[in-house]
C-alpha positions, -999 to 999 in steps of 0.1 A, spaced: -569 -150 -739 -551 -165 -766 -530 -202 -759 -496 -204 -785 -498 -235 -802 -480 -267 -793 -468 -252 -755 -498 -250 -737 -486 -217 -722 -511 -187 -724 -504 -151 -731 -529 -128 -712 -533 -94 -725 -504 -91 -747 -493 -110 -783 -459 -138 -782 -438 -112 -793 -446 -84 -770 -406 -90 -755 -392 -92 -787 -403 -61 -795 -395 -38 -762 -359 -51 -770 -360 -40 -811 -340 -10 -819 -337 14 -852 -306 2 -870 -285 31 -884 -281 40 -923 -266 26 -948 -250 63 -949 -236 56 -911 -222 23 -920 -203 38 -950 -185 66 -928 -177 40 -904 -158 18 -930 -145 56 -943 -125 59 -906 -115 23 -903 -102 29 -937 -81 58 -928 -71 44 -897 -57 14 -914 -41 38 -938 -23 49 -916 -10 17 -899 2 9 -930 18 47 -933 44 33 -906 58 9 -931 73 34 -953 87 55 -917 122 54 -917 136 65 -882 110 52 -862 122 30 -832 100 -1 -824 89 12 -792 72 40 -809 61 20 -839 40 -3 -813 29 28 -790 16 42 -821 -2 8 -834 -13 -3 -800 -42 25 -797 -52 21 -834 -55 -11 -831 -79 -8 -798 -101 19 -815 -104 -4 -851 -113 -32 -830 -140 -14 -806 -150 1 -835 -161 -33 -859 -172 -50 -828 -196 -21 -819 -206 -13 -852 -205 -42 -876 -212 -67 -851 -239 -48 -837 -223 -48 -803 -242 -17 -795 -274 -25 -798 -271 -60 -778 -274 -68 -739 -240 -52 -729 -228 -84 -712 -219 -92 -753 -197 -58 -750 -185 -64 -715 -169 -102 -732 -157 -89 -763 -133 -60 -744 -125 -83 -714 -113 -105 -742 -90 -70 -756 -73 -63 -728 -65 -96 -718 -52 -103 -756 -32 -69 -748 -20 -81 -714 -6 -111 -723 8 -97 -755 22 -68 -736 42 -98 -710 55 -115 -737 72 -86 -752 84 -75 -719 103 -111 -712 119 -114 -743 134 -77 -733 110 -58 -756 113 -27 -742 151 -22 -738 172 -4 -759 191 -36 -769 158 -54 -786 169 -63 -824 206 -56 -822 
């Protein structure tokens, strides 16, 4: 029976780190990390693609950002923060904390008349 020093408490057939360790996971590649900045590149390409879009309405141009927005975010919170591999009560925060950003985003536009066909004129 070994006693950790300093807490008096004893460990009894297993080492101090015995938790930490059940909990560890294998960390993808560098390789997986790279093709993950590869599609948030792309999709960021083409958010900024809709600048140069002449005929399109602002309705569309936020239906169209909304999701990529969504996915980009989901995406460098479970990948680069390493949302993924925590207790998913991190997750469960981080996406309550999405749609409530989109909910109120999504009221505000629709009380200053967002969504009629008289916005910006």
């Amino acid at each position: 029976m070994s006693t950790s020093a300093g807490t008096g408490s004893e460990y009894v057939g297993e080492t101090p780190h015995a938790d930490h360790e059940a909990h560890q996971h294998t960390h993808p590649s560098d390789a997986t990390y790279i093709k993950v900045a590869l599609v948030l590149a792309v999709l960021t390409a083409f958010e900024v693609g809709t600048y140069f879009v002449e005929d399109l309405s602002t309705t569309a141009l936020v239906a169209f950002l909304f999701p990529l927005m969504i996915l980009k975010f989901g995406t460098v919170c479970l990948w680069f923060m390493h949302l993924r591999f925590d207790n998913p009560i991190f997750r469960r925060v981080f996406f309550f904390g999405l749609i409530l950003a989109v909910t109120v985003y999504c009221i505000a536009l629709s009380a200053m008349n967002f969504w009629s066909s008289s916005y910006g004129s």
